[in-house]
C-alpha positions as CSV (number, residue, x, y, z in Angstrom):
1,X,0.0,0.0,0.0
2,X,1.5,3.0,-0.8
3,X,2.5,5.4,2.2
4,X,0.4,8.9,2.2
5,X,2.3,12.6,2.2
6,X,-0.8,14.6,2.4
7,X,-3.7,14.0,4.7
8,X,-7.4,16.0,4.2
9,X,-10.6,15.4,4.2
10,X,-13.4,18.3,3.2
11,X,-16.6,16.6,3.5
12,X,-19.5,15.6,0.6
13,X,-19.1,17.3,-2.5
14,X,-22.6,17.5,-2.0
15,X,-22.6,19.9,1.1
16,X,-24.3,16.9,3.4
17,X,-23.7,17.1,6.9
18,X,-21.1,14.7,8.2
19,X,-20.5,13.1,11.8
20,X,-16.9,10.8,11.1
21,X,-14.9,10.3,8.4
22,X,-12.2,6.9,8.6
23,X,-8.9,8.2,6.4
24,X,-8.7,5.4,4.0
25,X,-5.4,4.4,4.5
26,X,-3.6,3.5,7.8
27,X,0.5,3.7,6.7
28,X,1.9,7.4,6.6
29,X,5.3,8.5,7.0
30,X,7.0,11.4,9.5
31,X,6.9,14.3,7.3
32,X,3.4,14.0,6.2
33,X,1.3,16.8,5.5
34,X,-1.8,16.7,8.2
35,X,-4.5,19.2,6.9
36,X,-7.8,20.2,9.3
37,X,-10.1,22.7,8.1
38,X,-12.3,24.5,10.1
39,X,-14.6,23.3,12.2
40,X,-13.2,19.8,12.2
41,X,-10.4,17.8,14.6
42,X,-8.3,14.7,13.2
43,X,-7.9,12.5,16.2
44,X,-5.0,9.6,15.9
45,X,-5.9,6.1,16.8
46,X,-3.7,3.2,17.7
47,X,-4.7,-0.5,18.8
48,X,-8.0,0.9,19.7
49,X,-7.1,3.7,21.9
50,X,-7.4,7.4,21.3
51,X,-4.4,9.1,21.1
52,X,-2.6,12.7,19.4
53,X,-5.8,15.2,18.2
54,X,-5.1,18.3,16.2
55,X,-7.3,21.3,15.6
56,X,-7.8,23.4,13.0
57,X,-4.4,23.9,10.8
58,X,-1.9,22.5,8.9
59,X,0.2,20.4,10.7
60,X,3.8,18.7,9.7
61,X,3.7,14.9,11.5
62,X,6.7,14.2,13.8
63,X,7.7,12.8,17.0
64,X,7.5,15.9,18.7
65,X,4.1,16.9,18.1
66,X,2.4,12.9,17.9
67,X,3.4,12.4,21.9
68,X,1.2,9.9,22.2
69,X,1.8,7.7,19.5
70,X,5.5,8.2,19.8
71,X,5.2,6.8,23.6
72,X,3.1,3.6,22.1
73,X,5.4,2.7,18.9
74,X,8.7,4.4,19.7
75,X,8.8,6.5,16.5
76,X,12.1,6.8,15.2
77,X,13.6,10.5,15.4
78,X,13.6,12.6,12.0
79,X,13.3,11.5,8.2
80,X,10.3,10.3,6.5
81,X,10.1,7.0,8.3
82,X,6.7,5.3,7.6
83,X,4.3,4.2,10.5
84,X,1.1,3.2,11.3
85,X,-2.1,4.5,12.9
86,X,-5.7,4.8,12.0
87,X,-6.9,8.7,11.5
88,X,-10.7,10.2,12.1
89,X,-11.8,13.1,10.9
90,X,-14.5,14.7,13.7
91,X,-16.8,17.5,12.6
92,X,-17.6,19.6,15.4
93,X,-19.8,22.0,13.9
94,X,-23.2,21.5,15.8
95,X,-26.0,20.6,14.0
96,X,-29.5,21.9,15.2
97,X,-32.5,20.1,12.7
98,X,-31.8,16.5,14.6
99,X,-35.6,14.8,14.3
100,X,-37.0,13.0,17.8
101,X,-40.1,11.1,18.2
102,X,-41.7,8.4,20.2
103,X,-42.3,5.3,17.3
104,X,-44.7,3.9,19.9
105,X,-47.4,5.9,22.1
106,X,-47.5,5.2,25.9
107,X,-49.7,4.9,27.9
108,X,-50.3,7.5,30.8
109,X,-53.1,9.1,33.3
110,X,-54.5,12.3,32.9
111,X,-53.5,13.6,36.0
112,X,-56.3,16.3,36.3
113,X,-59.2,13.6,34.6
114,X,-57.7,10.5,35.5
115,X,-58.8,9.2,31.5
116,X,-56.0,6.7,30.5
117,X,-54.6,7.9,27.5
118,X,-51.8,6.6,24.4
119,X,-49.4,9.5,24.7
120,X,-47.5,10.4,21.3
121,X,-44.7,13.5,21.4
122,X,-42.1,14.8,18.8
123,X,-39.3,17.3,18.2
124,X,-36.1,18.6,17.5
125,X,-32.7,18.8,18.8
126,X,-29.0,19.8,18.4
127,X,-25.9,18.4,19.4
128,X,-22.1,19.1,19.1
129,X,-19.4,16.5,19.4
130,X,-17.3,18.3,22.7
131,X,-14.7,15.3,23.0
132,X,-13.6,13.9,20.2
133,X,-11.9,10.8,21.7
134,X,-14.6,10.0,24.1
135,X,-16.8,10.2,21.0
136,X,-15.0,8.0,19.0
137,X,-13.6,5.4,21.7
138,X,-17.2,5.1,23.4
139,X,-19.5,5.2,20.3
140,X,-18.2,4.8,17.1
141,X,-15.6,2.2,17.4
142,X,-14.2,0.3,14.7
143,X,-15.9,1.4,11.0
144,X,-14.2,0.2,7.8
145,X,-11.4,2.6,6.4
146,X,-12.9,5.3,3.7
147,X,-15.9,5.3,5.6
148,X,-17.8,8.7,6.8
149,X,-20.6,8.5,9.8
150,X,-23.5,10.8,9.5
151,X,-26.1,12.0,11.7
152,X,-28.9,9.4,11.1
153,X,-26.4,6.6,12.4
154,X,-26.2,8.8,15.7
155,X,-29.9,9.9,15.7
156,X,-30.9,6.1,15.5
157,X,-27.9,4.8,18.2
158,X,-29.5,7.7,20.8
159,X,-33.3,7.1,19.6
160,X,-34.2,4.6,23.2
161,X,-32.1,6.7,25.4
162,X,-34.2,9.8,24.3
163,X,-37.5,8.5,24.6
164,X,-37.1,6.6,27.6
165,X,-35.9,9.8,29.5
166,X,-38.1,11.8,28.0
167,X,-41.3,9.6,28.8
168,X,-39.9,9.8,32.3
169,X,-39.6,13.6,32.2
170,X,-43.0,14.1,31.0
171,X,-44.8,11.8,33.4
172,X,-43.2,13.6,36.5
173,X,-43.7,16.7,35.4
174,X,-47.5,16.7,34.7
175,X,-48.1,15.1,38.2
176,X,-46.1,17.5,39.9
177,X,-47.4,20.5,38.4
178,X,-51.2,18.4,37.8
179,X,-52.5,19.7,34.8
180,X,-54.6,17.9,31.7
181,X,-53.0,17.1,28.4
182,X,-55.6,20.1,27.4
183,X,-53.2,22.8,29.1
184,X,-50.1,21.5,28.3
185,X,-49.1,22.7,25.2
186,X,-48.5,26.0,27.7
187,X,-45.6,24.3,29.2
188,X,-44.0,22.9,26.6
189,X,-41.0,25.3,27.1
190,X,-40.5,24.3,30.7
191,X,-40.9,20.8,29.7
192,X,-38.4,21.4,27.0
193,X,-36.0,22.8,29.7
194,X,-36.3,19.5,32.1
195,X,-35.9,17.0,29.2
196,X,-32.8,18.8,28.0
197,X,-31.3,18.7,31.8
198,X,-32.5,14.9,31.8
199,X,-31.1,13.8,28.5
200,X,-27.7,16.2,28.8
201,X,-26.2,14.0,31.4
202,X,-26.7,10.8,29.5
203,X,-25.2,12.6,26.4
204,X,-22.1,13.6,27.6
205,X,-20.8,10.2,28.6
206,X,-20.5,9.8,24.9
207,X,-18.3,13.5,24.8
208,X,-21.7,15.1,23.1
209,X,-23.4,18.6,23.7
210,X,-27.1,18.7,23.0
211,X,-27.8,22.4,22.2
212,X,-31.2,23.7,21.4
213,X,-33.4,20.4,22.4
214,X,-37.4,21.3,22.5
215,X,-40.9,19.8,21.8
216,X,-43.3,20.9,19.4
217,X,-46.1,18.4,20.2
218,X,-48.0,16.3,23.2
219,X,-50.7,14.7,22.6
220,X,-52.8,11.8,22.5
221,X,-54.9,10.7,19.5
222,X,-57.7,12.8,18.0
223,X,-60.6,10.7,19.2
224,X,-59.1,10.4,22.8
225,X,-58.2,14.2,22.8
226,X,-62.0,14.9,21.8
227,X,-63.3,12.6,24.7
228,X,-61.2,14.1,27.2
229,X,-62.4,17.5,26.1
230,X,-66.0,16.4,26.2
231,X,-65.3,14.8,29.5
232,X,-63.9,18.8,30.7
233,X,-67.0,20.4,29.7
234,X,-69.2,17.7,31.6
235,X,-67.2,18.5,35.2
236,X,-67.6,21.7,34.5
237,X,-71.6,22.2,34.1
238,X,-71.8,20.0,37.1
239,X,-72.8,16.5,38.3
240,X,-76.0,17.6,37.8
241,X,-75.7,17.6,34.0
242,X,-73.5,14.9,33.8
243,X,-76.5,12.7,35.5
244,X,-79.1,14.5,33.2
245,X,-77.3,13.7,30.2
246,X,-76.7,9.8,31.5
247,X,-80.4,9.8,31.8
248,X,-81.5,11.1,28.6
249,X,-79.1,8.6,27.3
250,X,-80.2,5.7,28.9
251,X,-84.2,6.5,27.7
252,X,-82.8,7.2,24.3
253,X,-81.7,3.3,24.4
254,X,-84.5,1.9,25.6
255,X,-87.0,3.6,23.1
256,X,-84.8,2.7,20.9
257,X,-85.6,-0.9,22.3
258,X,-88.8,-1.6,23.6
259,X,-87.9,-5.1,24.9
260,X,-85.7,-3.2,27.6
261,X,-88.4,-1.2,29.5
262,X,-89.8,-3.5,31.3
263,X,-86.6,-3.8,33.3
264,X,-87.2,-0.6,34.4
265,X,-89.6,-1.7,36.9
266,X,-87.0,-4.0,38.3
267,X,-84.5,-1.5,38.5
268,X,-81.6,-2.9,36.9
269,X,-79.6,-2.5,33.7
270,X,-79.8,0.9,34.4
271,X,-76.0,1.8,34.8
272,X,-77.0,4.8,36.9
273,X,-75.2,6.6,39.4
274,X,-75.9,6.6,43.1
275,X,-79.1,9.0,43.5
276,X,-79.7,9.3,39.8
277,X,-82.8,6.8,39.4
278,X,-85.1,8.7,41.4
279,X,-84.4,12.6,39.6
280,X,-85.3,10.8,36.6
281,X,-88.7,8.9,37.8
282,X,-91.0,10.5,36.2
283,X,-89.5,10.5,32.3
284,X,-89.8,6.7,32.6
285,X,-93.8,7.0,33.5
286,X,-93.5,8.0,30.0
287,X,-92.5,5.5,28.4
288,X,-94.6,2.5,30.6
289,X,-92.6,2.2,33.6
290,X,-94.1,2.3,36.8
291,X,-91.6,4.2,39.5
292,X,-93.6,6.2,42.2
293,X,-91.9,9.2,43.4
294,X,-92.5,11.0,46.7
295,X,-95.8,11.9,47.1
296,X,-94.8,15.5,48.2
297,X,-93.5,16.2,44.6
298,X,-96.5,15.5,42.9
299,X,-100.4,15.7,42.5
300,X,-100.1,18.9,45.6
301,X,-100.4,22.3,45.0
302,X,-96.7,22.3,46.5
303,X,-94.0,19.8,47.4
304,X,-92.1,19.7,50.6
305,X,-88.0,19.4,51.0
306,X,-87.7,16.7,52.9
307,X,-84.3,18.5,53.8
308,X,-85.6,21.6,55.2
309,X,-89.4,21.4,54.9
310,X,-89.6,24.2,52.2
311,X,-92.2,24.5,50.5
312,X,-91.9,24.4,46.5
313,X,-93.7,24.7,43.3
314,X,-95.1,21.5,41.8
315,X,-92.8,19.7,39.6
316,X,-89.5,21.6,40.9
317,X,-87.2,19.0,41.4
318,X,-84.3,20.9,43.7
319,X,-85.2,22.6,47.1
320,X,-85.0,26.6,46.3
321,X,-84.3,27.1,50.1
322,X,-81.6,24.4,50.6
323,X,-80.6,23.7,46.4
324,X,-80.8,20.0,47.9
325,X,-83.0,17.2,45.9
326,X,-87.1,17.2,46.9
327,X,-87.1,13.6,44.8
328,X,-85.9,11.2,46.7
329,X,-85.6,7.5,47.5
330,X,-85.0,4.3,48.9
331,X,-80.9,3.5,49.7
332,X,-80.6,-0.4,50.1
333,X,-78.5,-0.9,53.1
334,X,-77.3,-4.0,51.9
335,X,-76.0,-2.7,48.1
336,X,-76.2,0.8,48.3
337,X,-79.2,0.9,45.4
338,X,-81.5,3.9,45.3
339,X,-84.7,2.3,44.7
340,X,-88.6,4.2,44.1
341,X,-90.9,5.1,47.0
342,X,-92.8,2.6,48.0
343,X,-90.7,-0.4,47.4
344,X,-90.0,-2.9,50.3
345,X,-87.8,-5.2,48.4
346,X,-84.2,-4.0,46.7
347,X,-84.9,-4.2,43.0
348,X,-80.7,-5.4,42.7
349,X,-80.7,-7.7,46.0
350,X,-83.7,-8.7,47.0
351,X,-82.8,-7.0,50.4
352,X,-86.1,-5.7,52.3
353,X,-86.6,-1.7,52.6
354,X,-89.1,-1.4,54.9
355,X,-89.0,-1.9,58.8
356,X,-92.1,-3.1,60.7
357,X,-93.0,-1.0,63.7
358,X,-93.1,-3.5,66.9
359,X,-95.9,-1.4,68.3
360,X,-98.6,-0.7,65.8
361,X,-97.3,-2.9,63.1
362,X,-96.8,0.3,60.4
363,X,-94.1,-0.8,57.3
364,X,-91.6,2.3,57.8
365,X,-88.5,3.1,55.5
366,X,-85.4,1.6,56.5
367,X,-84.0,5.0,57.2
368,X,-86.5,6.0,59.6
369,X,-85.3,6.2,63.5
370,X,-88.9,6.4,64.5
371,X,-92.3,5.0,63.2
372,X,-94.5,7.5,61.3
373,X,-97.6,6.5,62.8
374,X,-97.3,6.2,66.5
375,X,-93.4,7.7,67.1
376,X,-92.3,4.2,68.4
377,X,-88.7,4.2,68.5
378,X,-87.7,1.8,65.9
């Protein structure tokens, strides 16, 4: 193989960033002609360790400025005497358009909500080789001679190590600060700060600087976002809504389907909140369903809270004295159910709802302390 003189490397013709380029050849003599333009560092290699790196110049090889590999091989003193090494070129311009995504979405808790949802986030990122040895001897290792390293192999190599801290990152942050994955796109900048701090101390074991690292997106897919959204607005008219709107849902489905009404009666299928079946009672006389309400709501010229004994309008189903519900009903003690009026049997458990006072022998409700005919304590 014939020994080189002159030593240079100036990139792609094309202009396309670079990372490494392995000089093609591994014999040169003392005397050589070592050329490093700007921006770039030529770092001597021997028997896999780092050795002699020279900056921007032209340099003249020779024992007294190749220290290192002069201890290692004992290079002879003056003339063009040939010897052996392997030479990298390192660019360390920094390069700022470096692409990051997560390939999979993860899963994670809406931390205001608590809706599980499958998490996607992207952005950018720069980064600046700061140690040319470390780079080389920790990450690069041992390519074929004539061979250049670009970005893509580095973007791929650090592709787990970034999304791993950065799905860590994100997590603690929104539970510290607990807001929805509706707010956050405010605090994307202090997000980006924290990731960069995270992923910054991983990156310079490898003798890298990440410069200018932020995120342009967090989100989770459209019809997840749109629930969560819809889920926002529902909390924030109120439980009250949220139970009107489960109602009118539920009667929807069952005119829908006749066959279900009659199940009504009983009760179940419902899948009604606690306290919900009775602020609904009367829509379901509509539709064949036979749930009695209290009395005091209906067929008077008022109806009495049973909270505060305030009197109300006919039909007014929330106390305008104490905002509390004038409909009530039943609790089971045994399953919690809210059954109609006038039931003595859960419509869920078969559990009895009515207590028999020992005195005059009157059926009372199960939450009465006292009989309602004769006051016997029950």
């Amino acid at each position: 193989m014939a020994l080189i003189d002159r030593i240079k490397y100036d990139g792609y013709q094309d202009g396309s960033p670079w990372l490494i380029y392995k000089c093609p050849s591994e014999e040169f003599v003392l005397g050589s002609q070592l050329i490093v333009n700007q921006g770039q560092e030529a770092l001597f290699l021997k028997g896999g360790k780092a050795l002699d790196l020279f900056g921007a110049g032209t340099h003249t090889l020779q024992t007294g400025n190749l220290p290192l590999l002069n201890k290692l091989v004992k290079l002879p003193f003056g003339g063009k005497t040939p010897f052996s090494a392997e030479i990298y070129y390192v660019n360390k311009t920094s390069r700022l358009d470096m692409n990051w995504g997560t390939q999979n979405p993860f899963q994670l808790e809406d931390p205001k909500y608590g809706l599980i949802l499958s998490i996607r986030c992207h952005g950018k990122y720069g980064m600046r080789i700061v140690d040319s040895r470390m780079f080389v001897s920790e990450l690069v290792g041992a390519i074929p001679n004539g061979t250049t390293v670009n970005y893509p192999f580095v973007a791929s190599y650090f592709s787990g190590l970034l999304t791993s801290s950065i799905k860590s990152v994100i997590s603690g942050f929104m539970i510290r600060q607990k807001i929805s994955f509706l707010e956050v796109t405010a605090y994307l900048k202090e997000l980006s700060k924290e990731c960069e701090n995270e992923i910054s101390k991983e990156f310079e074991r490898f003798g890298v600087e990440i410069v200018n690292f932020f995120i342009e997106t967090i989100s989770p897919p459209k019809d997840e976002f749109e629930k969560l959204r819809g889920y926002k607005e529902e909390l924030a008219l109120g439980n009250d809504f949220y139970r009107q709107r489960r109602s009118f849902d539920i009667l929807e489905t069952m005119a829908e389907n006749p066959a279900s009404s009659g199940m009504a009666n009983a009760g179940i299928g419902l899948g009604m909140g606690l306290g919900v079946a009775p602020a609904v009672g009367g829509m379901f006389s509509n539709i064949g369903t036979n749930i009695n309400t209290d009395p005091t709501s209906a067929g008077a010229d008022s109806a009495v809270c049973p909270h505060c004994g305030a009197k109300n309008p006919t039909g007014q189903k929330f106390c305008g004295e104490c905002g509390k519900s004038i409909v009530v009903g039943i609790v089971c003690p045994s399953c919690g159910k809210v059954n109609a009026l006038g039931q003595k049997f859960c419509g869920d458990c078969g559990t009895k709802l009515s207590k028999k006072c020992p005195s005059c022998g009157k059926d009372n409700d199960m939450n009465q302390k006292f009989c309602g005919d004769c006051g016997t304590k029950l």
